[in-house]
N, C-alpha and C positions, 0 to 999 in steps of 0.2 A: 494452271501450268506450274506455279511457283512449288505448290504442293507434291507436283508429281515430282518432278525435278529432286525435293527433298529426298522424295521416298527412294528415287532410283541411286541418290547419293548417299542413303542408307544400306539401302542391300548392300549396293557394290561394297562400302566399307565391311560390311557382315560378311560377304565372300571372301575378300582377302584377308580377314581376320581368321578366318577356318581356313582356306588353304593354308597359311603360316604354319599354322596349326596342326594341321596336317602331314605336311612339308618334316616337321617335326619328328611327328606320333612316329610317321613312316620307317624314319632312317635316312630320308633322302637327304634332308638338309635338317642333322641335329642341330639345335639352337642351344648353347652349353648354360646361359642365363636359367633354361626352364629345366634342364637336369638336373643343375645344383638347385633349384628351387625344391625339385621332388626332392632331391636328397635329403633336402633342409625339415620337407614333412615328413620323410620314413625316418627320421632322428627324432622327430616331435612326436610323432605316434610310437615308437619305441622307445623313449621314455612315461608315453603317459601309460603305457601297458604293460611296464616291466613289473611283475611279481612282488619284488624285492621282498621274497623269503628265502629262508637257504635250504639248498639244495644237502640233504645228509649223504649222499650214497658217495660222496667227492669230497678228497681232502687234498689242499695244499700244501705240500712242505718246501717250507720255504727258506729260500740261502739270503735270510735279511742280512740287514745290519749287523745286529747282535751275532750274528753266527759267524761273522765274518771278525766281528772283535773278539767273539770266545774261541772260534777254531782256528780262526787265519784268513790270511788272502788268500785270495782266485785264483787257478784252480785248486783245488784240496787234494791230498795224498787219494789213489786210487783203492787202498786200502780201508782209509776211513769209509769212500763211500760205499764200498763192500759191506762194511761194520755197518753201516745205514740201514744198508739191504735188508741183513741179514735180522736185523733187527726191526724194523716193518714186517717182514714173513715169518719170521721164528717168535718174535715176543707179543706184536700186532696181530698177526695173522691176517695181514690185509688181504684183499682180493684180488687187485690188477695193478699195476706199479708202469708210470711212465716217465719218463726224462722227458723234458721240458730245456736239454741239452746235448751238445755232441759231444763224444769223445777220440776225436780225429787224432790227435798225434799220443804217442807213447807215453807215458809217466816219466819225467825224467827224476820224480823224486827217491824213487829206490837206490839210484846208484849203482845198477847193472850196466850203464852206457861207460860209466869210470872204470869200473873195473875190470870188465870182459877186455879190453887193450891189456891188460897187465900179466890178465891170468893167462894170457896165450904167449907170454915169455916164461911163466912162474907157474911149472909143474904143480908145486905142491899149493900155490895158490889158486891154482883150476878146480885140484882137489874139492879143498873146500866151498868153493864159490859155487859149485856143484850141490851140496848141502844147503848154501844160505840160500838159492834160488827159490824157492818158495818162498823165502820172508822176502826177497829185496824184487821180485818182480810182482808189481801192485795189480797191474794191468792183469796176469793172470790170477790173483784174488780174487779183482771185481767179476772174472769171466768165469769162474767158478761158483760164485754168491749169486750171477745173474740165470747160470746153468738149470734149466729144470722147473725153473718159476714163471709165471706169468708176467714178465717184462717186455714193455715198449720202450726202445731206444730214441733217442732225437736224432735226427741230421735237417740240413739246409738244400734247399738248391739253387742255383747261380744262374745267372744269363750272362754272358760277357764271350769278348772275341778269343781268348785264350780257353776256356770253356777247360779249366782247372779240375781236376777230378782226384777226390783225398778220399780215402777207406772205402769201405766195403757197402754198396745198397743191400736192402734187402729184396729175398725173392718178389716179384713183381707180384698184385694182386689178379691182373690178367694183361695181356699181352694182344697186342693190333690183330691178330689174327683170330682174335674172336668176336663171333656177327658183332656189330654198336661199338666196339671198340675204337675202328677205325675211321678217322675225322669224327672224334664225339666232339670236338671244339673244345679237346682240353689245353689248358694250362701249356706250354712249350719250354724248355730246360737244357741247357747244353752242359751245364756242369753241378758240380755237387760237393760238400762236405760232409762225408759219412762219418761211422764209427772204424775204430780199428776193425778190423776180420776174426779177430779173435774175442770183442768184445760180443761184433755182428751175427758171432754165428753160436754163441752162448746163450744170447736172449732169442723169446720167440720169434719178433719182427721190431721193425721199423718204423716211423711215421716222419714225413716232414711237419717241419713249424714255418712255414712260408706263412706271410698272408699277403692279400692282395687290396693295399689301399688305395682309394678313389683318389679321385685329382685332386681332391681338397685336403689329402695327406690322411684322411680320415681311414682308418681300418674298421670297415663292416663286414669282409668276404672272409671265408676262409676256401681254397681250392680244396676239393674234398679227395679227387685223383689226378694227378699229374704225368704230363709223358716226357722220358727222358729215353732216347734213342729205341721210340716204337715200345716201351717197357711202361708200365701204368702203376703207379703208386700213390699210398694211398695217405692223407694226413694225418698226424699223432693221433687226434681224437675219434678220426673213423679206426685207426687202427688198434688202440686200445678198447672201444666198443665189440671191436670183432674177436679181442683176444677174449675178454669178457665174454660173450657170447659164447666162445667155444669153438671160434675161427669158421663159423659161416663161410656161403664160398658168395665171393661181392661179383657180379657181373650187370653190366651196362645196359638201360633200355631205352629203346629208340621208343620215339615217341609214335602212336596207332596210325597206322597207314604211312609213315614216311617212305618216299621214295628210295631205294639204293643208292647210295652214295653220297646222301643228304646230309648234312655235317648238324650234329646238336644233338643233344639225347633229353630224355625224358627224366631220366630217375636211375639210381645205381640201385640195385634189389640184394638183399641179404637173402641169402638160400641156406637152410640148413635143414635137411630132409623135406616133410610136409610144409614144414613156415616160411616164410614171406615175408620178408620188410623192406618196403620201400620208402628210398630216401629222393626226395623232386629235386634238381638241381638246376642251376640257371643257366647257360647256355656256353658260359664257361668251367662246367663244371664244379660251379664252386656253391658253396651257401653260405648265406648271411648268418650272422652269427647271432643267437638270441639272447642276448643280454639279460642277465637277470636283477640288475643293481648297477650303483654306482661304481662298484671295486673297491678294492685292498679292502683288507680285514675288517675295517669300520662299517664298509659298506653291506655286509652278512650275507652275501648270497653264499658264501664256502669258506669253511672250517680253514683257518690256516694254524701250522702246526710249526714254530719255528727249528730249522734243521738240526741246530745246538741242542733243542731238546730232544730230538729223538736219537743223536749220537750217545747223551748222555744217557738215554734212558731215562728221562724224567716224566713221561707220560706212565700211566699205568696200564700193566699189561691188558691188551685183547682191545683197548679203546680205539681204535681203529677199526677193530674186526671187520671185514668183509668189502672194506670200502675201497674205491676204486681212487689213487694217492697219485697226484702230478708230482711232479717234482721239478721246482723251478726257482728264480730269483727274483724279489723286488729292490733290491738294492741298486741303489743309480750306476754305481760304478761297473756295473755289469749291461747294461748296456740294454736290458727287455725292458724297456717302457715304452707305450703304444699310445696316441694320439687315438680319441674312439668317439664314436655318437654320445655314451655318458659323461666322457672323461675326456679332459684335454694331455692328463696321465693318468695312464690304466697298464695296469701288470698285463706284460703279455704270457705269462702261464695263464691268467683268470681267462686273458679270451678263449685257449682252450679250452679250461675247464666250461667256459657257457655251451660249449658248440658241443664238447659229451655230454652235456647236461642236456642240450635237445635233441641230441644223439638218439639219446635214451631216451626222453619221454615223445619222442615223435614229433616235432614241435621244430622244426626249421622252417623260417622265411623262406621263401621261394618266389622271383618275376617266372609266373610260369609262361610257356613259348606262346600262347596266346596273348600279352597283353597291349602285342603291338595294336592287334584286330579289334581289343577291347577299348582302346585308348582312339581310334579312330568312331570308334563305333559313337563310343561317350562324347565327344566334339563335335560330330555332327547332329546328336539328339539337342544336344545343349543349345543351339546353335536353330534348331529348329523350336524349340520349344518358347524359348525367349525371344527368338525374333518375330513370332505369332502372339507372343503373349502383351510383349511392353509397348508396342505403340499404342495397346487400348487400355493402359493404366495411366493414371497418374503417376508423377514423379512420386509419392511416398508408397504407393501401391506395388509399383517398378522398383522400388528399392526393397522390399520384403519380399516380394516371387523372387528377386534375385537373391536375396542373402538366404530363403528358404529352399532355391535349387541349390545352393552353393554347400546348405546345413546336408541337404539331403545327397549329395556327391561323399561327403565328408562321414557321415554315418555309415553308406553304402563300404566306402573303401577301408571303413574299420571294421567293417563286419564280415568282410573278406578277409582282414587279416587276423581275426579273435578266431573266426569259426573256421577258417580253410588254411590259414598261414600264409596268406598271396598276397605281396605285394605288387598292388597295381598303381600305375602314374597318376595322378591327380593335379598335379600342378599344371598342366596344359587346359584341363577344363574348367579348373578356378580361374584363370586368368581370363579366359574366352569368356565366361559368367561376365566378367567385369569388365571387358573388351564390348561383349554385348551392350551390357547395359548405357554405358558410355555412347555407343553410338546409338543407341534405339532411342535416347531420353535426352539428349543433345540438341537436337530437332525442336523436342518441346521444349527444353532448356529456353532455347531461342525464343522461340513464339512467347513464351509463357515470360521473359524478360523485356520483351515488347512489351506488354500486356501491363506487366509493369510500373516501367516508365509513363507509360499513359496513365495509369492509374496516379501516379504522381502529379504528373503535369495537369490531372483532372483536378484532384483534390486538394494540392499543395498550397493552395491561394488563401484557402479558408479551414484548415484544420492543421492540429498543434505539428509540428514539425516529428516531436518524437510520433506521434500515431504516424503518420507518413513512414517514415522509416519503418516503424514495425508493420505495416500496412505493406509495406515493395519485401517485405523478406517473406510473408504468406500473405496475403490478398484476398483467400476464397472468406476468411470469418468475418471479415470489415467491410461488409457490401453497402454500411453507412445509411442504411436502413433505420428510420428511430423503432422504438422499442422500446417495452414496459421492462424497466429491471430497479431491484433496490440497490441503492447506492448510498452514499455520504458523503452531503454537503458540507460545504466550509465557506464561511464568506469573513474575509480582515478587512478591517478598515483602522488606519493609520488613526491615531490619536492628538491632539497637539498641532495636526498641520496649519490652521490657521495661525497660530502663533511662531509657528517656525518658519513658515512662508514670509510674514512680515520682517522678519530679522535678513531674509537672503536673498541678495538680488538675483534675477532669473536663471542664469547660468547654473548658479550653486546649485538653486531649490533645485533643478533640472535634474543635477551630478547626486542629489538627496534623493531624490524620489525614486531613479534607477537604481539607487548603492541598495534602499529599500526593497524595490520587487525583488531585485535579482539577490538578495541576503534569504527574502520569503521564500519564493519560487525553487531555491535552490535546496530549503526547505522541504518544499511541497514534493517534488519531484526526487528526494532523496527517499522518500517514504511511498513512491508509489504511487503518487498521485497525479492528475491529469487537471494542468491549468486550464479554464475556461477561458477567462479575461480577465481584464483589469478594467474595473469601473472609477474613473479618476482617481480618490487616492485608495480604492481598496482591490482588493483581491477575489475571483471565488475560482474555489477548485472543489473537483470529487473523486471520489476513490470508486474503483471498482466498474468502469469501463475507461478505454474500449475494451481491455486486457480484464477478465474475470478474476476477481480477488475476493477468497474467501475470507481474507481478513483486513475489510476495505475500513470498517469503524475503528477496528485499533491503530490499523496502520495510519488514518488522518487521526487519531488522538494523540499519536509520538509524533507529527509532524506540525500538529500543533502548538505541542509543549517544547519540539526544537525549535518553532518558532519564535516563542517567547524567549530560550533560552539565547539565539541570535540577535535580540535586540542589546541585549546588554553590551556588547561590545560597538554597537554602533552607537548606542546612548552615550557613552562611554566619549566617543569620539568627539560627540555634539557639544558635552561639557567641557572639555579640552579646549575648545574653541569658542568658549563662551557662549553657546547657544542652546536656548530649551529642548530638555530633552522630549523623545517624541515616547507614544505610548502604543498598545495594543488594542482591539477589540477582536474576538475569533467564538465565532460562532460555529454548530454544529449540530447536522440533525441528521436519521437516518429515515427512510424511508424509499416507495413503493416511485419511482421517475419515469418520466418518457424521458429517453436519453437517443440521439442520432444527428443526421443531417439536420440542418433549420433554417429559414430565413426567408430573404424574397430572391426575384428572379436576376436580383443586382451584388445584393448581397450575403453570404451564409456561413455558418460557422456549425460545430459541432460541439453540443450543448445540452444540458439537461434543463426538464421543466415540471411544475408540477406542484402541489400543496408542501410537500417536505421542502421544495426549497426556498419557498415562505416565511415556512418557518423558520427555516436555518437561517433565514435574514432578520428575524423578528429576533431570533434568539441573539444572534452579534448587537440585536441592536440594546437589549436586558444587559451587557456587561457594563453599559454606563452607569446604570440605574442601582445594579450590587458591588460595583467596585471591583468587580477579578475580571481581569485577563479574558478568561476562557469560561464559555457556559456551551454545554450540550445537555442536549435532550434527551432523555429518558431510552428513546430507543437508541440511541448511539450508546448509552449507559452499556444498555443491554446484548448490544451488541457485540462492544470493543472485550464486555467478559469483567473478570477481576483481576483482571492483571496490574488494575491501575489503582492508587489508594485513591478510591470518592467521595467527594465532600456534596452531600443535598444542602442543595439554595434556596432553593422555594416551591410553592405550587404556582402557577403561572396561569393565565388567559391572557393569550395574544391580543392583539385587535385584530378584529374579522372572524375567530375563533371560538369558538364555545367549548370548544373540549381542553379538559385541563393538562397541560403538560409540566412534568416534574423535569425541573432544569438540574444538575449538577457540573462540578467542578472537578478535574481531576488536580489533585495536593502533587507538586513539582516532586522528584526522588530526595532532594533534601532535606525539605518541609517533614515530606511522609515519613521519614528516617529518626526527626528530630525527637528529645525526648518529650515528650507531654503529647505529643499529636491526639494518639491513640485516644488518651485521657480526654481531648479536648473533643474529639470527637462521640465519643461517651455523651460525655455531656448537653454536646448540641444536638446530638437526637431526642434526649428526653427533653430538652427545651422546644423542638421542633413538634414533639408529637404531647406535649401539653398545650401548646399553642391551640394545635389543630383539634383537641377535644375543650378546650376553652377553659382551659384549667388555667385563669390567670394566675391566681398567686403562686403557684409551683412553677408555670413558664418563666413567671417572671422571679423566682428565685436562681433558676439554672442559669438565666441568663445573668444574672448580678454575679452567680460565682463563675462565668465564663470570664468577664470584665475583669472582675477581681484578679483569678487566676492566672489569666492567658492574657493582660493589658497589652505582650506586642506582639499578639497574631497577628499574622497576616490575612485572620478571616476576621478580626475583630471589627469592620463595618459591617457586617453579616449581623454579628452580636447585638452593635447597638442599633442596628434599623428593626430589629427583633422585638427590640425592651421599647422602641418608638410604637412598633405596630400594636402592642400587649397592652400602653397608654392609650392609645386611640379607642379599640376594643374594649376597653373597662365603661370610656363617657360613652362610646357608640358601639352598642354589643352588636354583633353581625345579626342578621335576618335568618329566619327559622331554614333547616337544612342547608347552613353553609358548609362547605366544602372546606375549609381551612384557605385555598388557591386565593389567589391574588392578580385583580382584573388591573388589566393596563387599557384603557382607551387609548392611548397616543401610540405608534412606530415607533 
């Protein structure tokens, strides 16, 4: 019952996760959180796919700074920008030429507005003012320089209650009374800031510079046709494409099969005799703009040319040739800088110049009128696929099928926008992926944190508190099974405590004995290691379960020798207070363990067993016997690698053991650093391997110059139990095929 109850508190969550969702996709009920979410990936995918090469056939010129310090302030004599003109078409011979500006009111810099009052008192100053008219009115220069060329003009258009209307529009591209035109769901306009009429009807056409930014102040659109009182026009960068082109004739398409009087179009199509080009547009007739960079000059998607230079004529003639030349400002005080998906400031000439730039190579983003059905479509697969899929995974299994429908949502909707230019919604089925998963795996969450807890309250009595812990975060590897695995043993036993016991009444020795483990332990467990217990006053741990460590022999060699290096400060302590200081034994061996659960049906721990850890007791118990610290075996040797500087101690026979094992030592980083070590180790090898071929008198010279030389190693008990062993050997030569190794009867 409990079961079903889950399941039926699953779906249900899964349904109103997809209707939301839905609710959304629809229209019925936008959720503005998951639009700006999309906005936020069509900005992350339009930077991660912007070109960022330049674009040659588009040039900038631009009214910076500097042109603004070498020619002047804002606005410039209408004159000079004639001399501009004329100079891009005559010395340049550029292609297409557009303002990235208006020129709504008169020139007042001629001085025709002064004079004309005067000269209609002053016959003979009419006269003349009659002749100067050609210098002093600039406004007909520029309409003379504009006359006959390939120029697109700038204007604005306005929304407001007074619906203001300054100069002259240009002829309309087409007009409501043609099929698609009416209700295409364009753009709405009540007023405008044109050009004069005289500059208006000198140049070919028109374009506005509107754009149309999202809520987040962000400009991605640009409207590509606009309607002002039923009259349809079209924006600078459609407009100068079509002068380019050769004035194509632009008409509206509704999209296949639309009903009459359907509001929305398809695409605006360039007609010019047999050809055909069609532009997709979004339902407000606008397109996204395809960014090709970062911006401004640095950014190199377009040639920028500053204005000062081409007044002065310091480019070299024809270096423009052919190219199609915005004309606009980055200067702050001018008031075009755009808030963008690459830029928080971006030149708004550049965003025209991107939007000609995919004008021209065919390349506009488009939400084409299908993506509402698409976005529906994709939330209810998602939605199906994962709600079938996750209850029969594990939670790591359930986390990869989701982040792999999530990779594959994610590939799909860029590969719609590389290969087709369509941007479609994503962020409604990302989030449902993770809405999914969330409630599918919630369920098990629960169960599987039950499971848990029991698993704690099972094992928590008798196994080390960290295994616990790491056991409740994943549970399925620690099923506390024993098992054959090789590991490394360690077994301390405190030195000295009989004699320090007697100096301290109970309490003390108490606060001694815990300052100890927990000085070891803290040790052992820094390095990786896994305390077993504490056998009154000694220690044993291993490396390398529960948790698999490929470097379980080195890691108990460093936690060994921070063992040693920890006492010092608690010796330290002992003397301070007048009592003997305590010592070490730390043993070490690697080998093949039963390691798991253990015990009887009262009591159990988890523990390893087995020949190696025998010996690893046999070996703690040999540091009495050579004077060091620290003795491992052979396969811990072998194990822990060469990372460590190692000192050979002897050949060994345990008791109980016939096989011989080589003990050594590893040299603390001091020691090994110190100068002579090296030397000194030299040395005791050829005194070790003259021993062992029975070379007394050479043994026993290396060893006199070890004395001699090295009198305050710290291996010099090594040395003279050596020069002991090589006298013994001389009255009592070993028995035929000795081994060199060295038999211990006692533990």
């Amino acid at each position: 019952m409990r079961l079903r109850s889950s399941r039926a508190w699953r779906a249900g969550l899964l349904l109103a996760a997809l209707l939301l969702a839905l609710a959304h996709a629809s229209g019925v009920m936008p959720l503005p959180a998951i639009a700006q979410l999309d906005l936020a990936i069509d900005d992350l995918r339009l930077r991660a796919t912007m070109p960022r090469s330049r674009d040659e056939r588009i040039v900038i010129v631009d009214v910076d700074e500097r042109s603004l310090a070498e020619v002047g302030r804002w606005p410039w004599r209408r004159d000079r920008l004639a001399a501009m003109v004329d100079e891009l078409f005559v010395r340049q011979k550029i292609g297409t030429l557009g303002f990235d500006m208006v020129f709504a009111e008169p020139d007042p810099s001629g001085g025709l507005d002064l004079i004309a009052p005067l000269a209609a008192r002053d016959a003979a100053l009419a006269a003349r003012l009659e002749a100067w008219r050609a210098d002093l009115d600039t406004d007909a220069r520029l309409a003379r320089s504009l006359a006959g060329r390939p120029v697109v003009l700038g204007y604005y258009l306005t929304q407001d209650r007074e619906a203001r209307r300054v100069g002259e529009l240009p002829a309309p591209v087409f007009d409501a009374a043609l099929p698609g035109a009416r209700e295409g769901g364009y753009t709405l306009w009540s007023g405008y800031a044109a050009n004069l009429a005289s500059l208006a009807q000198a140049a070919q056409t028109a374009g506005f510079f509107n754009f149309l930014p999202d809520g987040d102040g962000l400009v991605r659109s640009v409207p590509l046709v606009a309607e002002v009182d039923g009259r349809h026009h079209d924006t600078l960068a459609l407009a100068m494409m079509r002068v380019h082109a050769g004035h194509p004739e632009l008409v509206p398409v509704r999209p296949e099969g639309a009903r009459a009087g359907v509001a929305g179009l398809a695409a605006l199509e360039l007609r010019q005799g047999a050809v055909r080009t069609r532009i997709r547009v979004d339902e407000r007739v606008a397109a996204r703009v395809p960014f090709r960079g970062p911006g401004w000059p640095a950014g190199g998607s377009f040639e920028y040319v500053s204005a000062a230079d081409v007044l002065a004529g310091r480019l070299a003639a024809g270096q423009l040739a052919g190219k199609l030349v915005i004309v606009g400002s980055t200067a702050p005080g001018l008031y075009d800088l755009r808030a963008t998906p690459v830029s928080d400031v971006y030149p708004g000439v550049e965003v025209h110049a991107n939007l000609l730039a995919g004008l021209l190579d065919g390349r506009i983003p488009v939400r084409p009128d299908w993506a509402r059905g698409f976005e529906a479509t994709q939330l209810v697969a998602v939605t199906l696929l994962l709600g079938m899929a996750l209850p029969r995974l594990r939670a790591a299994g359930a986390m990869l099928a989701s982040a792999a429908l999530a990779l594959a949502l994610v590939v799909a909707n860029a590969g719609f926008y590389l290969a087709r230019h369509e941007v479609l919604p994503l962020a409604s089925a990302l989030l449902l992926v993770v809405m999914t998963f969330i409630v599918t795996t919630s369920w098990g969450y629960l169960v599987e944190t039950g499971r848990r807890r029991s698993l704690a309250r099972l094992f928590g009595t008798y196994v080390p508190p960290e295994l616990v812990e790491r056991m409740a975060r994943d549970p399925k590897p620690y099923d506390m099974r024993a098992e054959n695995r090789e590991l490394t043993i360690l077994f301390c036993d405190m030195r000295n405590f009989t004699r320090v016991s007697e100096s301290l009444p109970p309490e003390e020795l108490r606060a001694l004995v815990n300052r100890f483990f927990s000085t070891m332990t803290d040790a052992i467990r820094a390095h990786r290691g896994t305390l077993d217990k504490y056998i009154g006053d000694a220690i044993m741990a291993f490396w390398g379960a529960p948790l698999a460590d490929a470097e379980h022999a080195a890691n108990a060699v460093r936690a060994a020798l921070a063992m040693c290096e920890r006492l010092v400060p608690l010796n330290a302590e002992l003397q301070a207070r007048g009592l003997p200081s305590i010592g070490l034994g730390l043993g070490l061996n690697t080998g093949l363990v039963c390691v798991g659960d253990m015990g009887s049906n009262i009591r159990r721990s988890y523990t390893v067993m087995g020949d190696a850890v025998n010996l690893a007791s046999r070996i703690e118990a040999l540091t009495r016997h050579y004077g060091v610290d620290l003795l491992v075996g052979a396969a811990t040797r072998e194990a822990a690698g060469d990372g460590f500087a190692w000192v050979e101690v002897d050949r060994v026979r345990v008791k109980g053991k016939q096989q011989v094992v080589t003990l050594f030592t590893p040299a603390p980083g001091a020691i090994a650093r110190s100068e002579g070590f090296a030397e000194e180790m030299r040395i005791w090898r050829l005194a070790l391997d003259s021993y062992r071929l029975q070379h007394w008198d050479a043994a026993q010279a290396r060893v006199a110059e070890l004395l001699s030389r090295f009198g305050t190693s710290p291996y010099r008990g090594l040395h003279t139990q050596l020069a002991e062993r090589i006298d013994f050997h001389r009255s009592t030569p070993p028995p035929p095929g000795w081994d060199g190794a060295h038999t211990f009867d006692s533990k």
